[in-house]
C-alpha positions as CSV (number, residue, x, y, z in Angstrom):
1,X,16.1,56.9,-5.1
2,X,17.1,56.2,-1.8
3,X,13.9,56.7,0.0
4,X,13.0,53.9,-2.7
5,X,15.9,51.9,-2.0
6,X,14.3,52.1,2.2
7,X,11.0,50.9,1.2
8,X,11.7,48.3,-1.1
9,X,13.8,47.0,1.5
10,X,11.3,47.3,4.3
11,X,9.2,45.3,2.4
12,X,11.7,42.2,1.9
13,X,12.3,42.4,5.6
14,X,10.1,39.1,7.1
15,X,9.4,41.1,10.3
16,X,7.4,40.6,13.4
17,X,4.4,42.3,12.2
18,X,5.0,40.2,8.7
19,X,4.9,37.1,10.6
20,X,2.1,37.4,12.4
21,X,0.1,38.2,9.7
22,X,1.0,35.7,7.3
23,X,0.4,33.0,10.1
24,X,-3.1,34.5,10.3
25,X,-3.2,34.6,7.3
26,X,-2.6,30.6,6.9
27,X,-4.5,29.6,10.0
28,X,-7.8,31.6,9.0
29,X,-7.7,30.2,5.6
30,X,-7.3,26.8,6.0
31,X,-9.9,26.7,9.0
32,X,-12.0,27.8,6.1
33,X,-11.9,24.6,4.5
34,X,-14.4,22.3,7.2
35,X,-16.3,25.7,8.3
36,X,-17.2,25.4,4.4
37,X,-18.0,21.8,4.4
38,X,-20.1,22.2,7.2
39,X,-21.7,25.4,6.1
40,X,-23.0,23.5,2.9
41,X,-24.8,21.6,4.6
42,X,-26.9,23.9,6.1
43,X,-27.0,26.5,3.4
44,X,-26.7,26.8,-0.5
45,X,-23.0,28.1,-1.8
46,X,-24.5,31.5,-2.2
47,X,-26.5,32.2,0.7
48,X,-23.4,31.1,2.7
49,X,-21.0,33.5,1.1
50,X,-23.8,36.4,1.3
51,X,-23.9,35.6,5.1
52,X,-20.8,35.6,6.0
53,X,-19.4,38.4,4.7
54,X,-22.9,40.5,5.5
55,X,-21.1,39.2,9.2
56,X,-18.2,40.6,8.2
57,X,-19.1,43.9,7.0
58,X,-20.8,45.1,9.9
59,X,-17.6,45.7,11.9
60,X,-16.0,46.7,9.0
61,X,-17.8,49.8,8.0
62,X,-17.7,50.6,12.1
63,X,-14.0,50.3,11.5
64,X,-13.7,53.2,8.4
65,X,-16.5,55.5,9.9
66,X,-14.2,55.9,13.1
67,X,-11.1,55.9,11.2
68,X,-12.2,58.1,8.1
69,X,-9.3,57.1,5.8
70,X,-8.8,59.1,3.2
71,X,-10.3,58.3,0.0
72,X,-9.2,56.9,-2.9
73,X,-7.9,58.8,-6.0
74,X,-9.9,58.0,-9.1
75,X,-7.5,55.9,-10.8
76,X,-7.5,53.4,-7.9
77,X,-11.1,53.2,-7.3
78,X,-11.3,50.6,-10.0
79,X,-9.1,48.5,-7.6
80,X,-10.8,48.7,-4.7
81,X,-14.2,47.5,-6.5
82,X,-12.1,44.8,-8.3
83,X,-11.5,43.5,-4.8
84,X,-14.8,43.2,-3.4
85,X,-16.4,41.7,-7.0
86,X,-13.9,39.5,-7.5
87,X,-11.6,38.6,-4.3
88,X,-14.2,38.1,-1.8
89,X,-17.5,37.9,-4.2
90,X,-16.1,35.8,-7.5
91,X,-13.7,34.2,-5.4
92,X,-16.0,32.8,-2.4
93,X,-19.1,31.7,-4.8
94,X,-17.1,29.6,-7.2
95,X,-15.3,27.9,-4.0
96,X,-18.0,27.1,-2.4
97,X,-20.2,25.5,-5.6
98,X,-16.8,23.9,-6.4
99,X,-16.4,22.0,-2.6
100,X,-20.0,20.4,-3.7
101,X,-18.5,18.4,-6.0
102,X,-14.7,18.3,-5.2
103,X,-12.8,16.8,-1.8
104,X,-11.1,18.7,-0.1
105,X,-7.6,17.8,-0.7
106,X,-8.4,18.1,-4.4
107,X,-9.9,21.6,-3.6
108,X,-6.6,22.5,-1.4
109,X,-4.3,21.5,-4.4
110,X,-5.9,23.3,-7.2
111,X,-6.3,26.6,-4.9
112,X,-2.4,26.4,-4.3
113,X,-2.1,27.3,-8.1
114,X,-2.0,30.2,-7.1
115,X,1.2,31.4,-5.3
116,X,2.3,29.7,-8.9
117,X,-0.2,32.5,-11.1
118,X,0.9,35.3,-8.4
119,X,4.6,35.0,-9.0
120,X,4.5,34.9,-12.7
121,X,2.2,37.8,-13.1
122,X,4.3,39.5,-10.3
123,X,7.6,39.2,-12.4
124,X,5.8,40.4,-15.2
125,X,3.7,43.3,-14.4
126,X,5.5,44.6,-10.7
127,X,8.7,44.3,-11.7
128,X,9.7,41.5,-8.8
129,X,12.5,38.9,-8.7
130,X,12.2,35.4,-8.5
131,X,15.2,33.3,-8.4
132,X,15.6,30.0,-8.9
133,X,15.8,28.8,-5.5
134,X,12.3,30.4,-5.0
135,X,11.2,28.5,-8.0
136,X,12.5,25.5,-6.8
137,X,10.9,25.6,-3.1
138,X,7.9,26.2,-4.9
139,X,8.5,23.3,-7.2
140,X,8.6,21.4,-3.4
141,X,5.7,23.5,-2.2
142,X,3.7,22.3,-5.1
143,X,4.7,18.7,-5.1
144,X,3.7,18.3,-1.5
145,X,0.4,19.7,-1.9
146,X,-0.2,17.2,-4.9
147,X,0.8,14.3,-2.2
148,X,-1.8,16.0,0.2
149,X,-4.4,15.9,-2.7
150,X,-3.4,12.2,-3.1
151,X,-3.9,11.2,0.3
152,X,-7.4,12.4,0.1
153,X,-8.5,9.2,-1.1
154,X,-10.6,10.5,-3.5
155,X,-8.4,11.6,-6.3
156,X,-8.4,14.4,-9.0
157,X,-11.5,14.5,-11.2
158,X,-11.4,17.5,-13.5
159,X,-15.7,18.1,-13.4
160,X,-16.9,21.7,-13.6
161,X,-16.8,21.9,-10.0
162,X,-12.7,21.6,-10.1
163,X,-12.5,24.4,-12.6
164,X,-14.6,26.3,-10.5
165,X,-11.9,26.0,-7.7
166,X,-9.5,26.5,-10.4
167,X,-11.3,29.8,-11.2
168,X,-11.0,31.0,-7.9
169,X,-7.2,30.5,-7.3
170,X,-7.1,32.7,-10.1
171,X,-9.3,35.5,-8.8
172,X,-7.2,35.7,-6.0
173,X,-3.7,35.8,-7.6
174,X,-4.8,38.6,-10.2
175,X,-6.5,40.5,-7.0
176,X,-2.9,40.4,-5.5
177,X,-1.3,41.9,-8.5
178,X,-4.0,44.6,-9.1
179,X,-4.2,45.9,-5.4
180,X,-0.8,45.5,-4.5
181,X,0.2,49.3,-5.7
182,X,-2.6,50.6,-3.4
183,X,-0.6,49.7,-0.3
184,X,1.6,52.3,-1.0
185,X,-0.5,55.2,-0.1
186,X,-3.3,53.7,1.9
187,X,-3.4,50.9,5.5
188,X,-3.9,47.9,4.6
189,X,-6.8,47.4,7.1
190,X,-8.2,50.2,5.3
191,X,-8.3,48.0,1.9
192,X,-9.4,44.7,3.6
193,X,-12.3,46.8,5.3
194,X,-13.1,48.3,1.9
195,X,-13.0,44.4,0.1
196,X,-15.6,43.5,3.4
197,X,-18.1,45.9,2.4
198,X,-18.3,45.8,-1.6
199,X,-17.8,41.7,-1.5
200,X,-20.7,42.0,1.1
201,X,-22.6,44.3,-1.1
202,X,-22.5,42.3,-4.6
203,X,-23.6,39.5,-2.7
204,X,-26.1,41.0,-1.0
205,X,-29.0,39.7,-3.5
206,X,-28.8,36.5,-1.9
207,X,-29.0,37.5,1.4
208,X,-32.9,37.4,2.0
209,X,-32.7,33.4,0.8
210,X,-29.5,33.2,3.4
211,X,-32.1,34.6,6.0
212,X,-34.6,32.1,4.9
213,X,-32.2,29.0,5.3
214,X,-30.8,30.2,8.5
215,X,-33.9,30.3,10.5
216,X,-34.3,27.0,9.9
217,X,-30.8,26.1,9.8
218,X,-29.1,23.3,12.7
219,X,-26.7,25.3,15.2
220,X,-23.6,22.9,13.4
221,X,-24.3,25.5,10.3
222,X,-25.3,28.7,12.3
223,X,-22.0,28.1,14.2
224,X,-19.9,27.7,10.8
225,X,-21.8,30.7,8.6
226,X,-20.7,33.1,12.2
227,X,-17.2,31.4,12.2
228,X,-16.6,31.9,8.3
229,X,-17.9,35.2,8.7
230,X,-15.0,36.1,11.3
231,X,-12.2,34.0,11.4
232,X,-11.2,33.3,7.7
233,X,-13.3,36.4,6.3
234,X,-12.4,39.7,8.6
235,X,-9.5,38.5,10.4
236,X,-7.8,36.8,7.8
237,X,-8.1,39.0,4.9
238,X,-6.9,42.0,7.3
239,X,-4.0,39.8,8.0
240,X,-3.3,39.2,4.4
241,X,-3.5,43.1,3.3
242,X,-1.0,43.5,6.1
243,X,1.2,41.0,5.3
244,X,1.1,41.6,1.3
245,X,1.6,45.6,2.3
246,X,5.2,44.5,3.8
247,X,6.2,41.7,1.5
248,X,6.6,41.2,-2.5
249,X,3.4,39.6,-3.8
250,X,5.2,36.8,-5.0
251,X,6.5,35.6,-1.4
252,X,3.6,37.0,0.5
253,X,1.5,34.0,-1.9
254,X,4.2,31.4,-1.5
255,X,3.3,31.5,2.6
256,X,-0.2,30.1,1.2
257,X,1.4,26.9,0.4
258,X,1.0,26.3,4.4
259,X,-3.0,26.8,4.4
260,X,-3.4,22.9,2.8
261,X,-1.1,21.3,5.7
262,X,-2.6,23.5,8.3
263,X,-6.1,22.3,7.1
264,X,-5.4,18.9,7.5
265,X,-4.0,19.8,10.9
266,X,-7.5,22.0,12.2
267,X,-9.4,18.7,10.6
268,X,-8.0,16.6,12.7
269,X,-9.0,18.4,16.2
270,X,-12.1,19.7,14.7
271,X,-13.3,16.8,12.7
272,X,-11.9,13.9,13.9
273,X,-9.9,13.4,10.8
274,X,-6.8,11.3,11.0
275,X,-4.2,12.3,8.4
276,X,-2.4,9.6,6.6
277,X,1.2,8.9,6.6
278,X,1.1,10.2,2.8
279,X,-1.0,13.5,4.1
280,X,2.1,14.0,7.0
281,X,4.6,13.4,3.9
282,X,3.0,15.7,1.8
283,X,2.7,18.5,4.6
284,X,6.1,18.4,5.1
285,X,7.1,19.2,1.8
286,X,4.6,21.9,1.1
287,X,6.8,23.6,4.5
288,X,10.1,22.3,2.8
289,X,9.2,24.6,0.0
290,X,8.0,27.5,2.0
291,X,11.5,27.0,3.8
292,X,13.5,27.0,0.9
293,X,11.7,30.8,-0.8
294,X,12.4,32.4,2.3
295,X,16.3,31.6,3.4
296,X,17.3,31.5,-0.5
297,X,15.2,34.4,-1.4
């Protein structure tokens, strides 16, 4: 009981390595947003997921042939392929056939349903608390991503293409709950590596058309397709397993509520976009919230 008692508090404590990781986390994500936009226009929503996470696998299976983890047990293999078909596979194709068709600060809203899915199911099925402070910072969390979506310009428009994102924040909030028990007996980079390779390999029927478009391809979408494959793919989902490893799923997904602000804030140096005084409002709530989950926890 008490070596229980150590490790569920080891992984309330927001520690250095915690921190790090969930500001990877944020910063990799929401750089995903333009490197998306700009990787549509270079490549169909398909071929650019099958690149970039054909990118990202390479150094991932280095990564587990020098390290030789040790392998699953046959009652968590099911959650390791759950991860690569539907948190990197599922997940990327439907967001990226939902940004044709929705803006951006629409996209960022719906996505930020959910920290709002994660903690529910979390309470449910993990057994974690979730006061009522949490629930109100992430009441304020929610709100201010709503303002961000406002400021857009462009509105909220239901279409197929915002279900699609819809169906994605899903994906990831149920991948959250099913492979959080596997942190407790294997790395976390071990898991993100693992996610890598089988996303990379259910998508890997589209990689000969990915091939195709990229040799004819501008260097604006070579650059973004390399980028995606990188930044928000290896880096930041090895910065997520680490940071969900050493905090409850529920807060570990409130932290996402940051990834909308912090893409309006990479838009604005990479793109030229100016955010409006609304956009600034809304950003600071969406941290208001975050604030308010972690010192009322």
């Amino acid at each position: 009981m008490s070596a229980m008692t150590g490790t569920l508090n080891q992984t309330q404590r927001m520690d250095t390595t915690a921190a790090i990781a969930v500001a990877l986390t944020v910063v990799g994500w929401a750089s995903a947003f333009p490197a998306i936009r700009a990787g549509l226009a270079a490549f169909g929503p398909l071929e650019l997921g099958a690149l970039r996470f054909a990118i990202a696998a390479v150094p991932a299976a280095i990564f587990l042939a020098v390290k030789r983890p040790a392998l699953p047990r046959l009652d968590e293999v099911w959650r390791l392929v759950f991860g690569g078909a539907i948190f990197v596979a599922l997940y990327t194709a439907m967001l990226n056939f939902g940004e044709l068709t929705v803006s951006a600060g629409a996209a960022g809203f719906i996505i930020n349903v959910s920290p709002i899915f994660t903690a529910i199911m979390a309470m449910a099925l993990l057994g974690e608390r979730f006061s009522r402070w949490a629930w109100a910072g992430t009441a304020i969390s929610f709100a201010g991503i709503g303002v961000i979506a406002m400021a857009d310009g462009q509105g909220l428009h239901f279409n197929a293409g915002a279900l699609l994102v819809l169906g994605s924040a899903l994906c990831s909030a149920v991948n959250t709950i099913v492979q959080k028990p596997l942190f407790a007996r294997h790395h976390p980079l071990t898991i993100s590596a693992s996610n890598m390779i089988l996303g990379a390999l259910c998508l890997s029927p589209f990689l000969p058309s990915g091939f195709a478009q990229a040799a004819v391809a501008n260097t604006a979408g070579l650059g973004a397709v390399i980028f995606l494959g990188i930044v928000p793919s290896l880096i930041a989902y090895a910065a997520w397993a680490t940071a969900l490893s050493r905090l409850p799923a529920a807060r570990a997904s409130n932290f996402l509520y940051l990834v909308s602000p912090m893409s309006a804030l990479i838009g604005f140096f990479w793109l030229g976009e100016v955010p409006t005084l609304l956009g600034i409002l809304g950003g600071a709530l969406a941290l208001g919230g975050v604030v308010v989950v972690n010192l009322k926890r």
